[in-house]
PDB file of N, CA, C and O in Angstrom:
ATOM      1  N   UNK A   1      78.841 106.996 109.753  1.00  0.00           N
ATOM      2  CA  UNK A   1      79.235 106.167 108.641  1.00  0.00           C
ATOM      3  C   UNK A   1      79.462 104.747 109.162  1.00  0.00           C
ATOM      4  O   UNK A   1      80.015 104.482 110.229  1.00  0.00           O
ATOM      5  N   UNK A   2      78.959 103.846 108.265  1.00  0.00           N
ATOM      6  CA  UNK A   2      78.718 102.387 108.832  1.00  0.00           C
ATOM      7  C   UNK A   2      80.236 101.944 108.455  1.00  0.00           C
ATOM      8  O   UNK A   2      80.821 102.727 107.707  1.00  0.00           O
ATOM      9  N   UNK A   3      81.040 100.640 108.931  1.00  0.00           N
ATOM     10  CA  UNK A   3      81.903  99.712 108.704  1.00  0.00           C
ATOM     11  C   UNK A   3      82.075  99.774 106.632  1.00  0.00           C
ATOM     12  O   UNK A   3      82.997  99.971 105.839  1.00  0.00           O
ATOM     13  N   UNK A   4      80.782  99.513 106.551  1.00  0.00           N
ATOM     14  CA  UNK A   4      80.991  99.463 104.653  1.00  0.00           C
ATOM     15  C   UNK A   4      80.862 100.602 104.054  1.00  0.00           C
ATOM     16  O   UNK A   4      80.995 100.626 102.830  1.00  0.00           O
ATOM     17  N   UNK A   5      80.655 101.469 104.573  1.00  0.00           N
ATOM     18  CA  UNK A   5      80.582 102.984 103.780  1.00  0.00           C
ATOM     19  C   UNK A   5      82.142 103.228 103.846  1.00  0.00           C
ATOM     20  O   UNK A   5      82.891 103.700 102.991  1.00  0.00           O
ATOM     21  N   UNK A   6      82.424 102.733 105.207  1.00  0.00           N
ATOM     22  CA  UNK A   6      83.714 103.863 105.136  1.00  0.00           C
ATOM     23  C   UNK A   6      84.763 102.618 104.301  1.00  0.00           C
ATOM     24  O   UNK A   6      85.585 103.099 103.522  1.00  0.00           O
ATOM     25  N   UNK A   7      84.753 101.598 104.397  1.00  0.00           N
ATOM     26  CA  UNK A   7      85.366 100.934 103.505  1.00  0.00           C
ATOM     27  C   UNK A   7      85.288 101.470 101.834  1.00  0.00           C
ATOM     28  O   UNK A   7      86.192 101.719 101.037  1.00  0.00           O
ATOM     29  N   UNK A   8      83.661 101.526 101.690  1.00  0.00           N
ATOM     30  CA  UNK A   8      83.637 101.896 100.257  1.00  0.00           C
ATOM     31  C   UNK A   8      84.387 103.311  99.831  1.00  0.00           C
ATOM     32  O   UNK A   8      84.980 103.472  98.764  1.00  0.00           O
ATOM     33  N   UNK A   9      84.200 104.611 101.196  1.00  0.00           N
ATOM     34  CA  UNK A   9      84.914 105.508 101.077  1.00  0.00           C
ATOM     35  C   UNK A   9      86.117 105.331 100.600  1.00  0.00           C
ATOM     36  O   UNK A   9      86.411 105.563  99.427  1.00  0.00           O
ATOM     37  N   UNK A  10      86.985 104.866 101.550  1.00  0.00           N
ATOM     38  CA  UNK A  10      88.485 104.082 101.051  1.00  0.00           C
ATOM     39  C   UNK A  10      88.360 103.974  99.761  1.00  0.00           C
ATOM     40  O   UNK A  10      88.780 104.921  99.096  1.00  0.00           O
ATOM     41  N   UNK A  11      87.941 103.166  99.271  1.00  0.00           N
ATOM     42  CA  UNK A  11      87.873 102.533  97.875  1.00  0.00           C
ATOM     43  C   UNK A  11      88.113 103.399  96.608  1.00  0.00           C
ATOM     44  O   UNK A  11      89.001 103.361  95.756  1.00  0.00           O
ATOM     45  N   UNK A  12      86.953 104.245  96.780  1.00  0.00           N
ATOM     46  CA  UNK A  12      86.467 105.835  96.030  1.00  0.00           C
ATOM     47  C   UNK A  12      87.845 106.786  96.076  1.00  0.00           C
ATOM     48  O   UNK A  12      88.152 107.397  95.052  1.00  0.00           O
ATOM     49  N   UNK A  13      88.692 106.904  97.310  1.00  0.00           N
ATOM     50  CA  UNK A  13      89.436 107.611  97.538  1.00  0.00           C
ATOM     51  C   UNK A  13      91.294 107.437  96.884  1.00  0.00           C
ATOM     52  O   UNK A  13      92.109 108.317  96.607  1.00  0.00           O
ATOM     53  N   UNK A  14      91.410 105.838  96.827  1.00  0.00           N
ATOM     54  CA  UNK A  14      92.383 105.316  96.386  1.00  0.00           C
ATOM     55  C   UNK A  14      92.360 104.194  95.107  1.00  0.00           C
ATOM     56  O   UNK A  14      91.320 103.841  94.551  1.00  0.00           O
ATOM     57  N   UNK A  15      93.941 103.628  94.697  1.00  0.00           N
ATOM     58  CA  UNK A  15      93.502 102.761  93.964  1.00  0.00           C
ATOM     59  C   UNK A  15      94.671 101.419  94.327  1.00  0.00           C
ATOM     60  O   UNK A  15      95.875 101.355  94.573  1.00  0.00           O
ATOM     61  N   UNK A  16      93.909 100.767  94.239  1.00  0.00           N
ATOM     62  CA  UNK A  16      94.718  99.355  95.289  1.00  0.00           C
ATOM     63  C   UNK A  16      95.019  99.647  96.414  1.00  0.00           C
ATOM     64  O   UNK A  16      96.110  99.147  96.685  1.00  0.00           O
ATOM     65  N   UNK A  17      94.442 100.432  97.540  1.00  0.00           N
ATOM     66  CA  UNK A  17      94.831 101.042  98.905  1.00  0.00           C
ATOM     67  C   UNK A  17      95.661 102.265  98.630  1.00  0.00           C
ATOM     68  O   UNK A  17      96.249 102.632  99.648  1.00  0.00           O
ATOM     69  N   UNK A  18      95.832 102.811  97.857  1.00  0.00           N
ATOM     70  CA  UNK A  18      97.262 104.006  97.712  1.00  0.00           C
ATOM     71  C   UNK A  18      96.569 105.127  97.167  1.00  0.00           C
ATOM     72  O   UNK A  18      96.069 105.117  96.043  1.00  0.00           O
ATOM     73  N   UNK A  19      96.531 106.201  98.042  1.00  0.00           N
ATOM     74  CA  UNK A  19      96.125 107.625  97.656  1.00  0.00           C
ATOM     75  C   UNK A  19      97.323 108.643  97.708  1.00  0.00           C
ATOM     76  O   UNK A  19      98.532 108.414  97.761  1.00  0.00           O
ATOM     77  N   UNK A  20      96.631 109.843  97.677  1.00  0.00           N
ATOM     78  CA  UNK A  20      97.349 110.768  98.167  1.00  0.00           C
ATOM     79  C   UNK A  20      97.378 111.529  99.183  1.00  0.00           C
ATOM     80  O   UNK A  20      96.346 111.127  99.722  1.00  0.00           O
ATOM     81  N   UNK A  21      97.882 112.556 100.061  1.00  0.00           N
ATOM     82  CA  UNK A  21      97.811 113.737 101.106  1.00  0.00           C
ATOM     83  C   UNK A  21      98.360 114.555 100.629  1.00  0.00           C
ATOM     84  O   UNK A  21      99.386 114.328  99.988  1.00  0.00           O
ATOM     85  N   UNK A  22      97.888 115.708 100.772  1.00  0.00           N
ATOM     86  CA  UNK A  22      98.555 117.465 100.543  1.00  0.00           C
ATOM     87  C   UNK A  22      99.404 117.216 101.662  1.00  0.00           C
ATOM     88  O   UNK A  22      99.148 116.405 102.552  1.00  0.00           O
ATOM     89  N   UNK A  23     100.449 117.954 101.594  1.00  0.00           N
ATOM     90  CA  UNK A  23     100.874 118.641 102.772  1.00  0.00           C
ATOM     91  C   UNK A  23     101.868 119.726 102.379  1.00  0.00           C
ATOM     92  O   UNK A  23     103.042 119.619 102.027  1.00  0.00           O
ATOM     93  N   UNK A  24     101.078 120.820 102.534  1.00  0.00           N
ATOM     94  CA  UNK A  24     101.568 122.260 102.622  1.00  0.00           C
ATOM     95  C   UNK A  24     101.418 122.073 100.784  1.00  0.00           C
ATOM     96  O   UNK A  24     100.388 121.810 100.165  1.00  0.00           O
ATOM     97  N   UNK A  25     102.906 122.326 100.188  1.00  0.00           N
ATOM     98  CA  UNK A  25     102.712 122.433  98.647  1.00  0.00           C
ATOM     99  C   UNK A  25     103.131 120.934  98.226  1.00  0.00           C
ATOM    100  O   UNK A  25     103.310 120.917  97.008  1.00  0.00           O
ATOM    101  N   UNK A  26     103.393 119.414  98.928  1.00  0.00           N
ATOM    102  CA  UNK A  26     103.615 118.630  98.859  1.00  0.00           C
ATOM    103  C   UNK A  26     102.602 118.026  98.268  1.00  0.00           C
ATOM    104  O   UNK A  26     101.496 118.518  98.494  1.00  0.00           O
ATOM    105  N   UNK A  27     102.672 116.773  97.331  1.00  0.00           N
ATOM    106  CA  UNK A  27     101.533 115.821  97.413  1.00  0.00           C
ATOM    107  C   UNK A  27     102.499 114.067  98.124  1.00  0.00           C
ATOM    108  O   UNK A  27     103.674 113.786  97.886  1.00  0.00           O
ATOM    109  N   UNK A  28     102.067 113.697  98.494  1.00  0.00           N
ATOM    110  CA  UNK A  28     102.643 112.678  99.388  1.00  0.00           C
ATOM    111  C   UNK A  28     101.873 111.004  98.982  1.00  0.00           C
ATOM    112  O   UNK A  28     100.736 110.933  99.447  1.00  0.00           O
ATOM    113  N   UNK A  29     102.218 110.022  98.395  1.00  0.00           N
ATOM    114  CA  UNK A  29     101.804 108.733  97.798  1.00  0.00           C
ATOM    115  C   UNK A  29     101.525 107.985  99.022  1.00  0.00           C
ATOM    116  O   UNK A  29     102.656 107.573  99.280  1.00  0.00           O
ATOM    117  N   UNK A  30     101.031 107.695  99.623  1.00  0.00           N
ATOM    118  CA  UNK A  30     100.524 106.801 100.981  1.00  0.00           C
ATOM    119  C   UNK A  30      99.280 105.498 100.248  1.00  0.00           C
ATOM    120  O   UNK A  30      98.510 105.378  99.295  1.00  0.00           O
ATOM    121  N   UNK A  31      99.939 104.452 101.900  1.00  0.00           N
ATOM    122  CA  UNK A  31      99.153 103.414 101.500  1.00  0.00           C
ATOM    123  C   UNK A  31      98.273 103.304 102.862  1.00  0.00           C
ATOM    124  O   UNK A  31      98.656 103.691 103.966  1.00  0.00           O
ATOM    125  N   UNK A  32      97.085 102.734 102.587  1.00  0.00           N
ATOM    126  CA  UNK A  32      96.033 102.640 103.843  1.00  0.00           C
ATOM    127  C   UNK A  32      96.311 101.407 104.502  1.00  0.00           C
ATOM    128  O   UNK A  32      96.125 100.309 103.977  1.00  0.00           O
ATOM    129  N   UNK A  33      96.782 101.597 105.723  1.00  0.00           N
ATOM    130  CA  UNK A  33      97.000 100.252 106.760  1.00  0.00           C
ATOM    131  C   UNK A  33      95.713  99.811 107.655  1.00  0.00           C
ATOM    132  O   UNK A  33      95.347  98.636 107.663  1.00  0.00           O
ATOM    133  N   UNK A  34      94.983 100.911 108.477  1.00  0.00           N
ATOM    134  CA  UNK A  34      93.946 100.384 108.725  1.00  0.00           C
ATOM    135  C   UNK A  34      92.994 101.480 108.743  1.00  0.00           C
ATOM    136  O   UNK A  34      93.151 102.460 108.015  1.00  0.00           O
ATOM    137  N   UNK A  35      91.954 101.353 109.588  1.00  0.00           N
ATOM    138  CA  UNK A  35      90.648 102.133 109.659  1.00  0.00           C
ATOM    139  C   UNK A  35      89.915 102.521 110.842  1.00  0.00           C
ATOM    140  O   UNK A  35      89.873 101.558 111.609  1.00  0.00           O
ATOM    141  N   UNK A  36      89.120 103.874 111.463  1.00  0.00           N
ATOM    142  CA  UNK A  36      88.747 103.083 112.592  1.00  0.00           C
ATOM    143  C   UNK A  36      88.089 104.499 112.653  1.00  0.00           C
ATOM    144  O   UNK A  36      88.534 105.512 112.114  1.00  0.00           O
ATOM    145  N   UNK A  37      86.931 104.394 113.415  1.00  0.00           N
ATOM    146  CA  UNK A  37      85.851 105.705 114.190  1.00  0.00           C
ATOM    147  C   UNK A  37      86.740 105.864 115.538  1.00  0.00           C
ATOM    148  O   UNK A  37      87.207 105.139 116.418  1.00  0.00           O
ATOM    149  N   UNK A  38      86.680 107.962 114.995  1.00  0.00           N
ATOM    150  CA  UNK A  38      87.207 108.212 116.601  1.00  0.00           C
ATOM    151  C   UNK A  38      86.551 109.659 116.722  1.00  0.00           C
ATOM    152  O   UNK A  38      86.668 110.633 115.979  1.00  0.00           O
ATOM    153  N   UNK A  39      86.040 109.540 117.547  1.00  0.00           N
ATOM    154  CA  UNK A  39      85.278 110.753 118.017  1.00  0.00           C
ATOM    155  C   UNK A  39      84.216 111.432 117.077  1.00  0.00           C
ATOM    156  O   UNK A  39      84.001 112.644 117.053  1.00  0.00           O
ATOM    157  N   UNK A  40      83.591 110.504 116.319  1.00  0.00           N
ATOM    158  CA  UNK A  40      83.021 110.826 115.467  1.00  0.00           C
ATOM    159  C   UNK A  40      83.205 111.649 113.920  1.00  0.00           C
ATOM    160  O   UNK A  40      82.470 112.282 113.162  1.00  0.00           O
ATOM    161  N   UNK A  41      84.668 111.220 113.961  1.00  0.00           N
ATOM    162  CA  UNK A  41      85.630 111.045 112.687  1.00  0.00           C
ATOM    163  C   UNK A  41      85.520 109.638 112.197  1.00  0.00           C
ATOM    164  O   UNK A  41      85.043 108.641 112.740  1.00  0.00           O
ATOM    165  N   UNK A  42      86.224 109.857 110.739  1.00  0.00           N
ATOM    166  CA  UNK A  42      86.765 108.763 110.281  1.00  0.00           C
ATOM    167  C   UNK A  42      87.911 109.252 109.740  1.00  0.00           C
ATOM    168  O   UNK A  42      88.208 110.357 109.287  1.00  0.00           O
ATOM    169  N   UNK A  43      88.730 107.830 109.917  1.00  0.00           N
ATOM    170  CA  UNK A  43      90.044 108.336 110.505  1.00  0.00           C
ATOM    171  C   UNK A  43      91.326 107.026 109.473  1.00  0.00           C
ATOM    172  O   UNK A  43      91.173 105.834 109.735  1.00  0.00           O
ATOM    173  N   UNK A  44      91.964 107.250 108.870  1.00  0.00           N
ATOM    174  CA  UNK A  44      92.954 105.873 108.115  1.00  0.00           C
ATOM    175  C   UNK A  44      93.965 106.295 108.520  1.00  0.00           C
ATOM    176  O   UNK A  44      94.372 107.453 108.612  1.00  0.00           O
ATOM    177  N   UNK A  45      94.563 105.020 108.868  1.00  0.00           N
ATOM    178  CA  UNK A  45      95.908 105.012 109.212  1.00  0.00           C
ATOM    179  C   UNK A  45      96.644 104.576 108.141  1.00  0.00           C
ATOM    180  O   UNK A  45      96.351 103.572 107.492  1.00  0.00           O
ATOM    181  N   UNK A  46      98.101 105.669 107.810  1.00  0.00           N
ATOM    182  CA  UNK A  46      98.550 105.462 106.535  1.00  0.00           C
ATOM    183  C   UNK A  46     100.101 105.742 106.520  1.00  0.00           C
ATOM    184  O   UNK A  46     100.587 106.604 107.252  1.00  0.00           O
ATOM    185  N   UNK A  47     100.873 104.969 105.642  1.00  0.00           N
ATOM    186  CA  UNK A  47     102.651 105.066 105.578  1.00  0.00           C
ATOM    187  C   UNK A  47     102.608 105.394 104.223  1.00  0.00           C
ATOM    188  O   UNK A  47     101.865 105.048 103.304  1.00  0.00           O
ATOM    189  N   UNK A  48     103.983 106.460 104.337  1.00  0.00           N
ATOM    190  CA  UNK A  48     104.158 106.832 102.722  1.00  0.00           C
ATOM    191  C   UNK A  48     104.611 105.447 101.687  1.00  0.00           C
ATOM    192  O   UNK A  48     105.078 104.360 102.026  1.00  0.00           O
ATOM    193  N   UNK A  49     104.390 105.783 100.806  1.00  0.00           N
ATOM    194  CA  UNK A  49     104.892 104.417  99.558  1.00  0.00           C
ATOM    195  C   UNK A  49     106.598 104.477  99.855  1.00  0.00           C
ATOM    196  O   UNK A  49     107.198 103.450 100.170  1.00  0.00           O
ATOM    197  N   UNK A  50     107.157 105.532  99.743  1.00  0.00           N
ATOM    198  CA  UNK A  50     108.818 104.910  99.970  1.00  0.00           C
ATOM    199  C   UNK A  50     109.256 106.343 101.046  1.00  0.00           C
ATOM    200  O   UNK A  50     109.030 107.552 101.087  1.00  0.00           O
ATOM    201  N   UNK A  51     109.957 105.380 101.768  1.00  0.00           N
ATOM    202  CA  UNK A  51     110.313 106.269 103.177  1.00  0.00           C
ATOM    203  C   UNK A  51     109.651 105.872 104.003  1.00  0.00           C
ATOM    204  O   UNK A  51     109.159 104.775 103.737  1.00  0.00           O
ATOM    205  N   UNK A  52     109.379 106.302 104.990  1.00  0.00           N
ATOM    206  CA  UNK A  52     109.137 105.600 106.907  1.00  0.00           C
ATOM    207  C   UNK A  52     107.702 106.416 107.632  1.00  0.00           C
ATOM    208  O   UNK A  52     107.202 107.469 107.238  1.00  0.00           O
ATOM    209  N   UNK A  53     107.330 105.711 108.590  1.00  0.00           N
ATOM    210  CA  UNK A  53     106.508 105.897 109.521  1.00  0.00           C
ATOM    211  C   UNK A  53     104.582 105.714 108.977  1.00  0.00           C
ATOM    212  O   UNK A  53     103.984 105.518 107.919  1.00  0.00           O
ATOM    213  N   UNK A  54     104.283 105.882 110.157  1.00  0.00           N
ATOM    214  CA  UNK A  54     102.628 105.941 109.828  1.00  0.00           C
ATOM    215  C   UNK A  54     102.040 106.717 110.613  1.00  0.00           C
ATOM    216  O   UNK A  54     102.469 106.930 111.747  1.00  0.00           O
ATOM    217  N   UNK A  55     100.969 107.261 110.136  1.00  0.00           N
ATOM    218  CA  UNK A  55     100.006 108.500 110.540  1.00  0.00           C
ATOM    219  C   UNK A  55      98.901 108.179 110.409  1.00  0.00           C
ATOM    220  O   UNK A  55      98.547 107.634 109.363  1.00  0.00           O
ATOM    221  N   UNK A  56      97.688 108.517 111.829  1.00  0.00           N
ATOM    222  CA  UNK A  56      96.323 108.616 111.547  1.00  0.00           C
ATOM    223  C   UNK A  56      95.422 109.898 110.997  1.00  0.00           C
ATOM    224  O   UNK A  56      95.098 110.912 111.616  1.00  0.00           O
ATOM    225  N   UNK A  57      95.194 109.605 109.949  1.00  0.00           N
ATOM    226  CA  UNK A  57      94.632 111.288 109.389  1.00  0.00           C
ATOM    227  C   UNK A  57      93.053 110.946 108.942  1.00  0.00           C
ATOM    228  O   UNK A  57      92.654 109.787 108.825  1.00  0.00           O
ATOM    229  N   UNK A  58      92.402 111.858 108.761  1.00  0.00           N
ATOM    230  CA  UNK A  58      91.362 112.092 108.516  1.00  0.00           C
ATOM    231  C   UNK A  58      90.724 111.997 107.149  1.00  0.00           C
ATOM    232  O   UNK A  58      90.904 112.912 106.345  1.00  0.00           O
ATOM    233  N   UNK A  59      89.966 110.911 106.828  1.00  0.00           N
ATOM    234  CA  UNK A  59      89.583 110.377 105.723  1.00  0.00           C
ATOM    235  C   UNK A  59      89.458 110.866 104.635  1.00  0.00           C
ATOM    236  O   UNK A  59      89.836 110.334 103.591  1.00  0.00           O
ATOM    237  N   UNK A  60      88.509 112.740 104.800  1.00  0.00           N
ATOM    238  CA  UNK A  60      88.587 113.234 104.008  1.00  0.00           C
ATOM    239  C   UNK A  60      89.907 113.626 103.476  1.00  0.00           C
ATOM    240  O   UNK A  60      89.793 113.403 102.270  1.00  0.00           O
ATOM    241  N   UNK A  61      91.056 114.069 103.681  1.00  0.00           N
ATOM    242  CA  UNK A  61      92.779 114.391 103.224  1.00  0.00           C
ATOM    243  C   UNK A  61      93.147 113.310 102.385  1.00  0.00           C
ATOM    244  O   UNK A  61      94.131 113.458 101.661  1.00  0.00           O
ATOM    245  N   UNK A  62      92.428 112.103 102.364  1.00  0.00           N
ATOM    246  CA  UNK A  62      93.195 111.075 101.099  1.00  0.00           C
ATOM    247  C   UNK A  62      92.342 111.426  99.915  1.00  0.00           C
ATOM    248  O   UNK A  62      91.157 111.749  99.831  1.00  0.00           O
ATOM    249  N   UNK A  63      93.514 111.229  98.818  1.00  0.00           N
ATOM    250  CA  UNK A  63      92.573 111.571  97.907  1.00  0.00           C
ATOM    251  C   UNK A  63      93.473 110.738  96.010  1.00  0.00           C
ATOM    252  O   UNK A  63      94.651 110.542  95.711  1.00  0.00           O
ATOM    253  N   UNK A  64      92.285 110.524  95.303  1.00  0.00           N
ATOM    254  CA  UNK A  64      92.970 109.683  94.437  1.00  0.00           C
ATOM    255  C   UNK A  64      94.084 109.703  93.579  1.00  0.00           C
ATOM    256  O   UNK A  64      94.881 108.852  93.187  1.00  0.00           O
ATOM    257  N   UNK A  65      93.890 111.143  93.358  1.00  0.00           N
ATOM    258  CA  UNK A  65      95.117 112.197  92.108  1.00  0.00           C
ATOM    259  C   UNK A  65      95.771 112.995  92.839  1.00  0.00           C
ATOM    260  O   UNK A  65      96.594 113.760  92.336  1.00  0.00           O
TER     261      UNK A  65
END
């Protein structure tokens, strides 16, 4: 995936940078900080909307609803 795909991915995935993550029976409001190829992933780095920290997760796990 090129620089603009995965941007456009992003795009598709959120709305104004802010998707979602499952986790377990959770859904979790996160915002996308940055972006980056790793090991032949794609990979966003992301902090929840209210509360602390940031995580690199795997592009496919964000999601719009």
């Amino acid at each position: 995936m090129t620089l603009q795909e995965q941007h456009e991915a992003i795009e598709q995935r959120t709305t104004n940078g802010e998707g979602f993550i499952q986790f377990d029976k959770m859904k979790i409001k996160v915002k996308v900080l940055d972006a980056r190829k790793s090991y032949g992933r794609d990979d966003v780095k992301v902090t929840p909307v209210e509360g602390s920290g940031e995580q690199w997760i795997d592009l496919t796990r964000l999601h719009k609803d």
